[in-house]
C-alpha positions in Angstrom: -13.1 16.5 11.0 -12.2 12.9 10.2 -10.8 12.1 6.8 -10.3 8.4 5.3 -6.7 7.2 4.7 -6.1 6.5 0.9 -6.3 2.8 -0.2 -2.9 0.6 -0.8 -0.4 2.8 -3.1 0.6 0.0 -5.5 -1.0 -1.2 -8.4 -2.0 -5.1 -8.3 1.9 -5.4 -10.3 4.0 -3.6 -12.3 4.3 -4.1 -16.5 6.6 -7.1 -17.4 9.4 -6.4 -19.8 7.5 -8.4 -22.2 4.4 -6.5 -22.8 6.0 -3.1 -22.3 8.6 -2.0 -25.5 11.6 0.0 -24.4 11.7 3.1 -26.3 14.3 5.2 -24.4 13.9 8.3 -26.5 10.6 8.6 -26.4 10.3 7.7 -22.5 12.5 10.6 -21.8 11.4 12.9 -24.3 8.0 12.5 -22.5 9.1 12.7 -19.5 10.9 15.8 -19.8 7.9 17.5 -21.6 5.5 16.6 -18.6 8.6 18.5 -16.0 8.6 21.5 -18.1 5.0 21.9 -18.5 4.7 20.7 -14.3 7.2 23.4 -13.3 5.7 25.9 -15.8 2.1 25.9 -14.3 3.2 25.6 -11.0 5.6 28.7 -10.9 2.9 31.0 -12.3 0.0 29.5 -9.5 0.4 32.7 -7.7 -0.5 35.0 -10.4 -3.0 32.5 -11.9 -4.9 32.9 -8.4 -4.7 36.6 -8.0 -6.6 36.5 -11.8 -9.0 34.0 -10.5 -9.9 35.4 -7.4 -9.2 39.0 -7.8 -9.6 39.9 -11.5 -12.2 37.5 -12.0 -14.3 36.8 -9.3 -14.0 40.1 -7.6 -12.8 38.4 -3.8 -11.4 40.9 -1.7 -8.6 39.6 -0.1 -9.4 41.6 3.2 -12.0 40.3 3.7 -12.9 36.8 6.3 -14.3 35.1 3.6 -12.2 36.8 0.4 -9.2 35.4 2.9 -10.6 31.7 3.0 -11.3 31.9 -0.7 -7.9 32.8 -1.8 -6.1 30.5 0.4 -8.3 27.5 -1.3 -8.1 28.8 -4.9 -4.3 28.9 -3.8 -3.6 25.7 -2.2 -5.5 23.0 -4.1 -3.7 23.0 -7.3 -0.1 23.6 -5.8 -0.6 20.5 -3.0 -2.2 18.9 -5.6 0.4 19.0 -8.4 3.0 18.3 -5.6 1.3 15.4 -4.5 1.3 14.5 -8.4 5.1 15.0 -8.8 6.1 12.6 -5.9 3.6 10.0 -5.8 5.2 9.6 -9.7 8.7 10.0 -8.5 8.0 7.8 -5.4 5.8 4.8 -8.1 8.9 4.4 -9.7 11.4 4.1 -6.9 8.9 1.5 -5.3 9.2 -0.6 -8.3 12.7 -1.2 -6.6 11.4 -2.2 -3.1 8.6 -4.8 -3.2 7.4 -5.7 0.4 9.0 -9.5 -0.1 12.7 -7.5 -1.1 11.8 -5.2 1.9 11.5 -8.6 4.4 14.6 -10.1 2.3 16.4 -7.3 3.8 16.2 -6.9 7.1 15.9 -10.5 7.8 18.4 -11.7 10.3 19.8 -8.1 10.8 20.9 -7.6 14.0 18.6 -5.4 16.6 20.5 -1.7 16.7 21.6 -2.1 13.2 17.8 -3.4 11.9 15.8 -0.7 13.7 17.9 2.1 11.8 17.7 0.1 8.6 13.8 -0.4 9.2 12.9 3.2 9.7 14.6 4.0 6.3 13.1 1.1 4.4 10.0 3.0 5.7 10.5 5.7 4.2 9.9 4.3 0.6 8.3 1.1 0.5 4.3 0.1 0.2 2.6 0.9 3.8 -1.1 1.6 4.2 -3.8 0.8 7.1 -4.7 -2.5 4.7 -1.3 -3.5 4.2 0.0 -3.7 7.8 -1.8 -6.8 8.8 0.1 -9.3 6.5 3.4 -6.7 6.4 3.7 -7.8 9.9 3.0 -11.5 9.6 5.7 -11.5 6.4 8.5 -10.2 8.5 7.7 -12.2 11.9 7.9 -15.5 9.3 10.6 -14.1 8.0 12.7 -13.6 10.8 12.5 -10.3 11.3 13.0 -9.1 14.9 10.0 -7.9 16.6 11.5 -4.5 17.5 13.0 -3.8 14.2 9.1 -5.1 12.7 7.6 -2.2 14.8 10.1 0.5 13.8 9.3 -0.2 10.4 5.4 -0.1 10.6 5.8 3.5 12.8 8.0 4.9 10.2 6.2 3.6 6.9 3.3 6.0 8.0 5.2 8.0 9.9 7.7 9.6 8.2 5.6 9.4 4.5 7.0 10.3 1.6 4.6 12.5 0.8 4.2 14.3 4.2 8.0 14.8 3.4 7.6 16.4 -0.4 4.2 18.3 0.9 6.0 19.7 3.8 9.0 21.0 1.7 6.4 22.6 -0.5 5.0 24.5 2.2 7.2 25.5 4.4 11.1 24.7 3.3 13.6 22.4 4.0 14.1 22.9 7.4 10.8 21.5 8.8 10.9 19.0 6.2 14.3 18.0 7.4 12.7 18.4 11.2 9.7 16.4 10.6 12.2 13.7 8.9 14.7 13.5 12.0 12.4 13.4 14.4 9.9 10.7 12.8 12.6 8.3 12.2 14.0 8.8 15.5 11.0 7.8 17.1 10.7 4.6 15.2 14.2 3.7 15.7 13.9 4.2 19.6 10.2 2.6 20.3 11.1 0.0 17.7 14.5 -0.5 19.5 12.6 0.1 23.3 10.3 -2.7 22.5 12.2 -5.2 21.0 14.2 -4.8 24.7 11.2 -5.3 26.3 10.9 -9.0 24.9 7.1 -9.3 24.2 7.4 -11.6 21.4 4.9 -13.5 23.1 2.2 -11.1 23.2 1.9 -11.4 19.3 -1.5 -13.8 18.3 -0.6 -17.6 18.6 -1.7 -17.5 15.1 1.2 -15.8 13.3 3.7 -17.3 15.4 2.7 -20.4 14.5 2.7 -19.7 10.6 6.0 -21.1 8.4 7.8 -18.5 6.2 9.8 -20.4 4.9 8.8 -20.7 1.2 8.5 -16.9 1.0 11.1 -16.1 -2.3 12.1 -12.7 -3.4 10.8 -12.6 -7.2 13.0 -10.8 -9.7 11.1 -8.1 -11.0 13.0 -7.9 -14.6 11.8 -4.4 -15.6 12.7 -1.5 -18.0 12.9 1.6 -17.3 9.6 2.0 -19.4 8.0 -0.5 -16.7 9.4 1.4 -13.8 7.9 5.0 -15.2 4.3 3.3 -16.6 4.6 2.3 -13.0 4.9 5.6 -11.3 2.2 6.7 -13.9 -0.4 3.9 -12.9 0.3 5.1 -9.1 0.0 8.4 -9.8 -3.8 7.5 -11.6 -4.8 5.1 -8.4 -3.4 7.4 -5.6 -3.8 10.8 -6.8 -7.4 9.6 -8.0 -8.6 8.0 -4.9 -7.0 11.2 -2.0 -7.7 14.4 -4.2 -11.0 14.8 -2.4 -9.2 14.6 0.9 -6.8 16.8 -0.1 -9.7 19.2 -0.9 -11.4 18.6 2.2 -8.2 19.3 4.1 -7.8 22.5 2.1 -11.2 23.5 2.9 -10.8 23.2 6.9 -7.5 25.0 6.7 -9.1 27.6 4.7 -11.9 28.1 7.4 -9.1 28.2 9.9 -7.1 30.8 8.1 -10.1 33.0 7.2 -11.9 32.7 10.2 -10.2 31.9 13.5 -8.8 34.6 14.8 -4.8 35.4 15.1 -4.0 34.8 18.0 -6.9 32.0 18.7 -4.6 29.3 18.4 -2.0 30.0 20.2 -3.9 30.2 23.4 -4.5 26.4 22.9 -2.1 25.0 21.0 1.2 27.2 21.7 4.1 27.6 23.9 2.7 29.0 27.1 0.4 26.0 27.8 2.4 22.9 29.2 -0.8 20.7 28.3 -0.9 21.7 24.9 1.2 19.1 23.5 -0.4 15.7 24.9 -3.7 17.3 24.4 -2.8 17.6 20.5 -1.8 13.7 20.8 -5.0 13.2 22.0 -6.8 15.1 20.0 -4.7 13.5 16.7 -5.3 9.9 17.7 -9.2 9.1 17.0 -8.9 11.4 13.7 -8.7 9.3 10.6 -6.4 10.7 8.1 -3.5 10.9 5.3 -0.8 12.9 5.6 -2.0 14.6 2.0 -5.1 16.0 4.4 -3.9 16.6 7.4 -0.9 19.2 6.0 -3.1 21.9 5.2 -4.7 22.3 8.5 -1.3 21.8 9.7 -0.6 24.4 7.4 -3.5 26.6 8.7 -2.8 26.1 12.7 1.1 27.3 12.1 -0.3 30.6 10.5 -2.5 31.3 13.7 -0.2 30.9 16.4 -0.2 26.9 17.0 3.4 26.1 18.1 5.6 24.1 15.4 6.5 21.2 18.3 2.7 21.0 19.2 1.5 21.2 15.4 4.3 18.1 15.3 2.8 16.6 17.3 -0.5 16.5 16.4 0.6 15.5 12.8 2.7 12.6 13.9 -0.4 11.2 16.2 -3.0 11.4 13.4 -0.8 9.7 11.0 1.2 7.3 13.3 -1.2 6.3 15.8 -4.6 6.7 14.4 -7.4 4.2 15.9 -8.9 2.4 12.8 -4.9 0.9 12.1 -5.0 0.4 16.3 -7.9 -1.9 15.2 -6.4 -3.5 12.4 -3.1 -4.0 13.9 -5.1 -6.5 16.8 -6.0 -8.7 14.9 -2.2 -9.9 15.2 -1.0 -8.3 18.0 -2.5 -9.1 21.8 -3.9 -6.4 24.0 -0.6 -5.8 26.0 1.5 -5.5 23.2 -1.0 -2.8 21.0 -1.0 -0.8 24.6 2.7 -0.9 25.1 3.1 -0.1 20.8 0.8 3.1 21.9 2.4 4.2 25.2 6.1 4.0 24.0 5.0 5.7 20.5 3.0 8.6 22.4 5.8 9.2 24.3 8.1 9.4 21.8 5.8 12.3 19.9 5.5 14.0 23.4 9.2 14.3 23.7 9.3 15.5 19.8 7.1 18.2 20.5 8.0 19.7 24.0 11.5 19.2 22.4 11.1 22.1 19.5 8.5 23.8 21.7 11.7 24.4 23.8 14.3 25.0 21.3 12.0 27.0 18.6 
């Protein structure tokens, strides 16, 4: 089931230090109040569902349906509030990495060092499907390597911040670490592959023929009440335009964990069948996702037998190589150059997920 990718994550720009007092008191009072109350509600969301579902409503649990029930009275609020928590957290450190201080950076870096320095950069500055059209024409006029470009539009989807955060939440450091490593080493190496492969020229005549050379870095000059009315507004555009994917998401993985049976998925989508893994590629490309939607069926799959490398995977494809940003990214790159992107990508998530197949 195909869901939309959210919008751009940044608000049109950030409160000035002019129009926004600095009360530092207050700010962090606040601030602290929202954390206490945040953690409060979401370390009682277990018993607050049993009372719901149980106590209330009178599901039983056993049951196919009582199963699928729980598991979405369960899981919307807590990927919810954690989506809440770091798209705040994240709206603030942003405020510190504008796309024109992103290009500032890793112009003129040298190829090995500026794939490694891309992927990170990746990590926490502005990417959507909308943005990666003129992303990519600021950092060719800027300089920027090709290759070290490319690692940093794979990872800014990629290895997403809130993929990272929802991940944690769900299953613990470890695959959140995993998921991490692997993503970024994927950007680094089919950035790092491609800029070897010398195919500047593949990219339109168009962009190449643009001048970047009055691009500036502007000096943002904010408070830290800017930075967290910042996080604020991004929690009020993002959170407000995904929490019906989110829900959607929720509602397949609850269908998959109250009604597929155990060992269902593992006979497609586990160890024991070598096609399992390029098939999950395939299947992950066409879908049309976020990484807020797609964790929950990710979620879903690991409880009934899908194995973790595949599940990778199939995560990575839907979010890293999904068709409508294939579409988008032509209109700058030529037809060689979006097939090689693709081929040296895919292989790169096949490797991931035979990889942990084998060692998990």
């Amino acid at each position: 089931m195909p869901f939309a990718r959210s919008s751009c994550p940044l608000p049109q720009g950030p409160p000035t230090a002019e129009t926004t007092p600095n009360r530092p008191l207050t700010l962090w009072a606040g601030v602290g109040a929202g954390l206490l109350v945040w953690f409060g509600l979401y370390g009682n969301l277990e018993l607050a569902t049993r009372w719901l579902t149980r106590d209330l409503l009178g599901v039983d649990p056993a049951t196919r349906l009582g199963s699928a029930v729980v598991f979405f009275a369960f899981e919307v609020p807590k990927v919810l509030m954690l989506l809440t928590l770091v798209v705040f957290g994240i709206g603030i450190v942003r405020t510190f990495f504008t796309p024109e201080r992103t290009r500032a950076i890793l112009a003129g870096k040298r190829e090995s060092v500026g794939n490694v320095l891309a992927a990170l950069l990746g990590i926490v500055t502005p990417f959507c499907s909308c943005s990666a059209v003129p992303l990519f024409i600021g950092f060719v006029t800027a300089g920027v390597p090709l290759g070290v470009t490319l690692s940093f539009l794979i990872s800014a989807p990629m290895v997403n911040e809130i993929a990272l955060v929802l991940l944690f939440g769900l299953f613990g450091w470890r695959i959140a670490a995993l998921y991490l490593v692997t993503g970024l080493a994927v950007a680094v190496v089919a950035g790092w592959v491609i800029g070897r492969m010398h195919m500047e020229r593949h990219v339109e005549d168009w962009v190449q023929e643009l001048d970047g050379s009055g691009s500036q870095v502007p000096e943002a000059g904010l408070v830290w009440a800017d930075r967290v009315r910042a996080g604020l507004v991004a929690v009020r555009e993002i959170v407000g335009k995904v929490w019906i994917y989110v829900v959607l998401g929720i509602a397949v993985g609850a269908g998959i964990h109250g009604y597929v049976p155990e060992n269902f998925m593992a006979s497609i989508m586990g160890k024991g069948a070598w096609w399992s893994v390029p098939l999950a590629v395939v299947i992950g490309v066409p879908m049309y996702s976020n990484a807020a939607g797609i964790i929950p069926v990710v979620q879903a799959l690991l409880g009934k037998g899908a194995a973790l490398g595949t599940v990778l995977a199939f995560m990575m494809s839907v979010i890293a190589l999904s068709l409508p940003e294939m579409v988008i990214l032509r209109k700058v790159l030529k037809p060689r150059l979006i097939g090689t992107f693709i081929s040296v990508v895919a292989v790169g998530i096949l490797i991931v997920g035979y990889l942990f197949n084998a060692l998990l």
